[in-house]
C-alpha positions as CSV (number, residue, x, y, z in Angstrom):
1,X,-11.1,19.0,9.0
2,X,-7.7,19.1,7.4
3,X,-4.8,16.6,6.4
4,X,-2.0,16.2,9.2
5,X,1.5,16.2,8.5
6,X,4.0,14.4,10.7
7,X,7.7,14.4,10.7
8,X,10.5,15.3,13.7
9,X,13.6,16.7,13.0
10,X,15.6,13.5,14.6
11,X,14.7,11.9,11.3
12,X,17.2,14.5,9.9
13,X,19.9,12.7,12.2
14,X,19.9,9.5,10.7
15,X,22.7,9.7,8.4
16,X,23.6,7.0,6.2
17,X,27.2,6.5,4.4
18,X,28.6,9.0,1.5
19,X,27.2,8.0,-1.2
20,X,24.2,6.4,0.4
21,X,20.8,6.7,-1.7
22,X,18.7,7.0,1.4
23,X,20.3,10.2,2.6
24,X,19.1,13.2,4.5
25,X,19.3,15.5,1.9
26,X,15.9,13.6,0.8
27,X,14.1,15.0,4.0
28,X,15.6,18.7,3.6
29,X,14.3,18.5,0.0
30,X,10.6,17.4,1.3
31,X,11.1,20.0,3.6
32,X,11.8,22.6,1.5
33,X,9.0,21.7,-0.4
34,X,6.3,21.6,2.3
35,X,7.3,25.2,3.3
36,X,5.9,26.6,0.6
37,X,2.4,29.0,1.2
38,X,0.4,26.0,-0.5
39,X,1.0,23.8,2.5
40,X,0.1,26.3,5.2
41,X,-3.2,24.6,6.2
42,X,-1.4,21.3,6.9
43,X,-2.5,20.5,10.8
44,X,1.9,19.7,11.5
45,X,2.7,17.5,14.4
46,X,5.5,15.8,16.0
47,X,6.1,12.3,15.9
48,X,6.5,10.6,19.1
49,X,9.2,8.3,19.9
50,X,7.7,4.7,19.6
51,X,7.5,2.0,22.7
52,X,8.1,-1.4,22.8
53,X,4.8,-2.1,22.2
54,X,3.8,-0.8,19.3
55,X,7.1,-2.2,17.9
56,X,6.4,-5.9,19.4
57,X,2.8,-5.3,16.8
58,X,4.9,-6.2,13.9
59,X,8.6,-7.7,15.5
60,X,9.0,-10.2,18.4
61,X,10.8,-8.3,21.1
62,X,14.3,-9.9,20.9
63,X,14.6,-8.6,17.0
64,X,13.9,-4.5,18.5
65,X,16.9,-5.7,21.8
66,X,19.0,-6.4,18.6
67,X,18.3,-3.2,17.4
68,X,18.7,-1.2,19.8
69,X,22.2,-3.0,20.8
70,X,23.6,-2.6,17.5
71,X,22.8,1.7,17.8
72,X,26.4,2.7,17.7
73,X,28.0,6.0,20.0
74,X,30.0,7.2,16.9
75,X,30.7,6.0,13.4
76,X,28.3,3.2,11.1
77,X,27.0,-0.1,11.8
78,X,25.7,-2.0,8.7
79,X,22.7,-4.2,9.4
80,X,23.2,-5.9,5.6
81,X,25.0,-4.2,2.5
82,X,22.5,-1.5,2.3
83,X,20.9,-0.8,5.9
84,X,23.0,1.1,8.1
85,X,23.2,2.8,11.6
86,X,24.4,5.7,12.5
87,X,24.3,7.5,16.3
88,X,21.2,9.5,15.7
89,X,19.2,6.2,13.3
90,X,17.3,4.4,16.4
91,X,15.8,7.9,17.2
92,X,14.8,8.7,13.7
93,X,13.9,5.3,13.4
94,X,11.7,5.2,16.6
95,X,10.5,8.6,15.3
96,X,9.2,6.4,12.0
97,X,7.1,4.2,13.9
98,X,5.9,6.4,16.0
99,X,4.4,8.5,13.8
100,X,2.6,5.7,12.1
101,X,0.2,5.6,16.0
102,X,0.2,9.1,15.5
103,X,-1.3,9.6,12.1
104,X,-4.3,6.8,12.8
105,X,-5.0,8.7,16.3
106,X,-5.2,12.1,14.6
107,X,-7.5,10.2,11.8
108,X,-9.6,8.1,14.3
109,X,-10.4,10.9,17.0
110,X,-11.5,13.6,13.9
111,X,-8.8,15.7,14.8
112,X,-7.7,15.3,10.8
113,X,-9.4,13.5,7.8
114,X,-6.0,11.8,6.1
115,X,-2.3,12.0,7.0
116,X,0.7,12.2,5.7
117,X,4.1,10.9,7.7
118,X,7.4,12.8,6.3
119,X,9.9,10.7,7.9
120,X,13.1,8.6,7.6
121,X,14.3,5.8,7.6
122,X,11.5,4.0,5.2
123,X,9.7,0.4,6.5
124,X,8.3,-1.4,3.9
125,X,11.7,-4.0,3.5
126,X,11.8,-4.8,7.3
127,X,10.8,-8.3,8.0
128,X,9.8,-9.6,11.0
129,X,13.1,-10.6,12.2
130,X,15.8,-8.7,9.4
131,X,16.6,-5.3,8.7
132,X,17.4,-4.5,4.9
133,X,16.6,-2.5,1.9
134,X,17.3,0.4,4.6
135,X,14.7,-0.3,6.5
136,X,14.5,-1.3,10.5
137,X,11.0,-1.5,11.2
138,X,7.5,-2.1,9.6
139,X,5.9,1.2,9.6
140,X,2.9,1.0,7.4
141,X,2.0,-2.7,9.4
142,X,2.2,-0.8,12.4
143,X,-0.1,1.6,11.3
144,X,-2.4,-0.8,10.3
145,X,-2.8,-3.1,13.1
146,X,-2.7,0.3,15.3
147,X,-6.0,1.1,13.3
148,X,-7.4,-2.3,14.0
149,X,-6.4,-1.8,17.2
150,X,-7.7,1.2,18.3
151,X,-10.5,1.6,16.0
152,X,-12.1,-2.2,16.9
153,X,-11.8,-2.8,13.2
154,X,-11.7,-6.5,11.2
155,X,-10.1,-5.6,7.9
156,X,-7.5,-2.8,6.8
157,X,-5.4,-2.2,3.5
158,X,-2.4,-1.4,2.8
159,X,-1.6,-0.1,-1.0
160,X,2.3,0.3,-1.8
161,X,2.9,1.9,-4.7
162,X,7.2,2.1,-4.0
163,X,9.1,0.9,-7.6
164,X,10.3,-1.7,-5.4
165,X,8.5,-4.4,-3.8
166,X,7.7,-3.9,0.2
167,X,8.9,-7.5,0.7
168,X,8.9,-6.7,4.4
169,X,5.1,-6.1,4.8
170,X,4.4,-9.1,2.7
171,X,6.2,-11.0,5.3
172,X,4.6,-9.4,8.0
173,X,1.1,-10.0,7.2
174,X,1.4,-13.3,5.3
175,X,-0.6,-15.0,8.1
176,X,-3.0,-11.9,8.7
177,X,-6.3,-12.4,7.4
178,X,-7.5,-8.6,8.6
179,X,-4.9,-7.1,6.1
180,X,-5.2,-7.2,2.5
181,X,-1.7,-6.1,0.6
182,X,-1.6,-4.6,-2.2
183,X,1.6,-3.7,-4.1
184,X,2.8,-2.1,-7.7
185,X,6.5,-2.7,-8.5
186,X,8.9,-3.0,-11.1
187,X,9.8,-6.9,-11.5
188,X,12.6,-7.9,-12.0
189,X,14.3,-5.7,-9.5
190,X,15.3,-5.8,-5.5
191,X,14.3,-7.5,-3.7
192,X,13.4,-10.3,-6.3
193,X,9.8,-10.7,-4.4
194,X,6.6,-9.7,-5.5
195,X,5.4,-12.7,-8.4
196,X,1.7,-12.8,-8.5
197,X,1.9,-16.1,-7.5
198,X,2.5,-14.7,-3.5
199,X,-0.9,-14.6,-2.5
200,X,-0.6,-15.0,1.6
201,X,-1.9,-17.5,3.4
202,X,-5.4,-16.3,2.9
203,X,-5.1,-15.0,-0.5
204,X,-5.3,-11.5,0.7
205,X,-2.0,-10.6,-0.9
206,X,-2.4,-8.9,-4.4
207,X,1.2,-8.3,-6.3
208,X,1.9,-6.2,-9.4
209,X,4.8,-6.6,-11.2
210,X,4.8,-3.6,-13.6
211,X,7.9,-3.9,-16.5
212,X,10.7,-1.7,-16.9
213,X,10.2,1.2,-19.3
214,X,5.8,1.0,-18.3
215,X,4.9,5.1,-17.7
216,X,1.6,6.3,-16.0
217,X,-1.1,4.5,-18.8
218,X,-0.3,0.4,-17.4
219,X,-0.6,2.0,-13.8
220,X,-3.9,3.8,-14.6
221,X,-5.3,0.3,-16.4
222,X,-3.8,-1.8,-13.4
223,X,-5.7,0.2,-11.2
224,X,-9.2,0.3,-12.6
225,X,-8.6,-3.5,-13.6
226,X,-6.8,-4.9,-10.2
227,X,-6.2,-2.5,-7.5
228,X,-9.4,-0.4,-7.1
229,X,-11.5,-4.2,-7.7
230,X,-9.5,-6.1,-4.6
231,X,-10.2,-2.5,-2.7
232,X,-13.7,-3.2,-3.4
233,X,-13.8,-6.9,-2.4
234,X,-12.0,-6.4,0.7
235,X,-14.2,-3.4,1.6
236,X,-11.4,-2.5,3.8
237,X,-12.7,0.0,7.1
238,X,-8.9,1.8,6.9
239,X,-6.8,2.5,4.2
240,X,-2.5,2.8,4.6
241,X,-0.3,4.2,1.9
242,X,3.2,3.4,1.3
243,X,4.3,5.9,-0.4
244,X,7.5,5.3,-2.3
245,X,8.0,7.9,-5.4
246,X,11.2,6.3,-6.9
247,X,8.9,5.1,-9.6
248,X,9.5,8.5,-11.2
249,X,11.0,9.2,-14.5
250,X,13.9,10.4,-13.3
251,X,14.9,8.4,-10.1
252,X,18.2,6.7,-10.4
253,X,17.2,3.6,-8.5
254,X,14.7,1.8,-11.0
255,X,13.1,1.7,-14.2
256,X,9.5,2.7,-14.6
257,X,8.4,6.1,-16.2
258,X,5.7,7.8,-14.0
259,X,5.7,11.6,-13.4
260,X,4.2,14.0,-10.9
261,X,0.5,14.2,-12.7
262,X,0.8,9.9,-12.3
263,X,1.1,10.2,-8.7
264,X,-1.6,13.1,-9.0
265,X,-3.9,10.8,-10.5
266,X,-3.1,7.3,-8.5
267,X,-3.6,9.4,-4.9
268,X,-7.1,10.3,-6.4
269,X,-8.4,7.2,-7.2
270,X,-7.0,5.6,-4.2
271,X,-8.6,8.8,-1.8
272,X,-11.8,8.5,-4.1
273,X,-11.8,4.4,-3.0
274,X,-11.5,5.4,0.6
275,X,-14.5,7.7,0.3
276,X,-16.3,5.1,-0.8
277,X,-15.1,2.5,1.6
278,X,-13.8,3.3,5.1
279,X,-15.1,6.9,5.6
280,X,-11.9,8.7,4.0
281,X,-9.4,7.4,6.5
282,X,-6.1,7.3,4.8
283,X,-2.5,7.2,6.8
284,X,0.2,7.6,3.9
285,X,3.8,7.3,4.9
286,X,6.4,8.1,3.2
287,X,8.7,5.0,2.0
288,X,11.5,5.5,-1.5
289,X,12.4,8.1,-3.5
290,X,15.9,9.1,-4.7
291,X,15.8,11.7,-6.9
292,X,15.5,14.7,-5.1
293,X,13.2,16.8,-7.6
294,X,11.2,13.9,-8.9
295,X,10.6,12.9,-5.0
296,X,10.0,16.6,-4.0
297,X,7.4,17.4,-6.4
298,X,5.9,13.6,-7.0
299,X,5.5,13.8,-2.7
300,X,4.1,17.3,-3.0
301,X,1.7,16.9,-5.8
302,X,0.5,13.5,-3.5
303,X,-0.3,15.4,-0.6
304,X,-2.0,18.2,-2.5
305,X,-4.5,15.8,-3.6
306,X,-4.7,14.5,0.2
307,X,-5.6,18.2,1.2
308,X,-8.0,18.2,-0.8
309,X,-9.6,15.5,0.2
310,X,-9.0,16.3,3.6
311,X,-11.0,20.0,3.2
């Protein structure tokens, strides 16, 4: 088997204001990247344009009608001070979440062993019911009650490592005893969420609030002591990945100090826990990231360990 790689080029139409960190030069740089011989055995698909449905999995219908009223013909239409919509954003945006059913089919049927989603806008700040932190919908809780779903499962987990807290899937599985969230963030920063004090409503939520200026050694000893122990706990039968790389070095967004060989390292022992656990099913999809080198080669040196997982 192989690792799949999703994307569509309507995420490349989602263009956010000048001056906007979540812009679609991030995408061209992925791109760029992923076109290099290394990447050649990457199984690439399209991602589908997402129904109601899957949406209504993590948003009550008249929250995705708000949505889609507030697309605009021409022009921007900001959602909060950050999240914005331009013509082409619902399609990339559809594109997002559809990609998430995508990547656990190609997993579930065999057809791939992990996947990666290479698409934009991110997920991890939409709430139920409120678009921010440039997100519109919950991607990685779509993928994982898609893979509870469709593969009759009781218990998935979701592991964010984005510098800033996915305060959106926290809200969207609060009440969900099947999910177990687990998230590494610089605190204090935006959103403001993420104490370890949130716990969820069935203690399944696992927060850790990483300080400014902390480099690749507090992640490694968070992960042996708190991430890769809840994994184990949980014993989740699916793994999902939000995959934020704006914790690197160099991003202009945040604080923390982690470099390519950090990601390297953190996709390893996370693919070597899904071994163990569920069978090697891993959907990772693809969340911050702002520098466009440090996300380029952080994403790339992810997904290398991915493929070779995948093999």
């Amino acid at each position: 088997m192989t690792t799949a790689l999703i994307s569509h080029s309507d995420c490349l139409e989602h263009v956010t204001p000048p001056g906007h960190p979540e812009r679609v030069d991030r995408l061209v740089a992925i791109n760029r990247a992923l076109s290099e011989p290394r990447f050649d055995p990457l199984l690439r698909e399209l991602a589908p344009l997402a129904e109601d449905a899957l949406l209504r999995l993590a948003h009550p219908q008249a929250y995705i009608d708000r949505i889609r009223a507030a697309a605009p013909q021409n022009g921007f239409v900001s959602l909060d001070p950050d999240t914005h919509m331009s013509p082409g954003t619902l399609d990339a945006a559809l594109r997002a979440a559809g990609a998430q059913l995508r990547g656990v089919e190609l997993v579930l049927s065999g057809a791939a062993s992990n996947a990666f989603i290479a698409t934009r806008p991110p997920g991890h700040h939409a709430e139920a019911e409120r678009a921010m932190g440039f997100c519109l919908f919950g991607n990685a809780v779509l993928a994982a009650r898609k893979a509870l779903e469709i593969g009759e499962f009781a218990r998935v987990a979701i592991v964010d490592f984005d510098v800033h807290h996915g305060n959106g899937t926290q809200d969207l599985v609060w009440n969900d005893e099947r999910i177990l969230f687990v998230s590494t963030h610089q605190m204090p920063l935006f959103p403001g969420t993420g104490a370890a004090s949130e716990r969820g409503a069935h203690g399944q939520i696992v927060n850790i609030a990483l300080p400014e200026g902390s480099d690749g050694r507090l992640l490694a000893e968070r992960m042996e002591g708190v991430i890769l122990p809840a994994l184990d706990a949980f014993a989740p039968e699916f793994l999902i990945l939000s995959a934020g790389f704006d914790a690197h070095v160099n991003d202009p967004l945040a604080g923390l100090r982690w470099r390519e060989a950090d990601f390297a390292q953190l996709t390893r022992s996370l693919c070597e826990a899904a071994d163990r656990l569920c069978g090697g099913r891993i959907v990772s999809t693809l969340e911050g990231g702002y520098d466009l080198d440090g996300l380029s080669g952080s994403l790339a040196a992810h997904l290398m360990v991915l493929m070779e997982f995948g093999a």
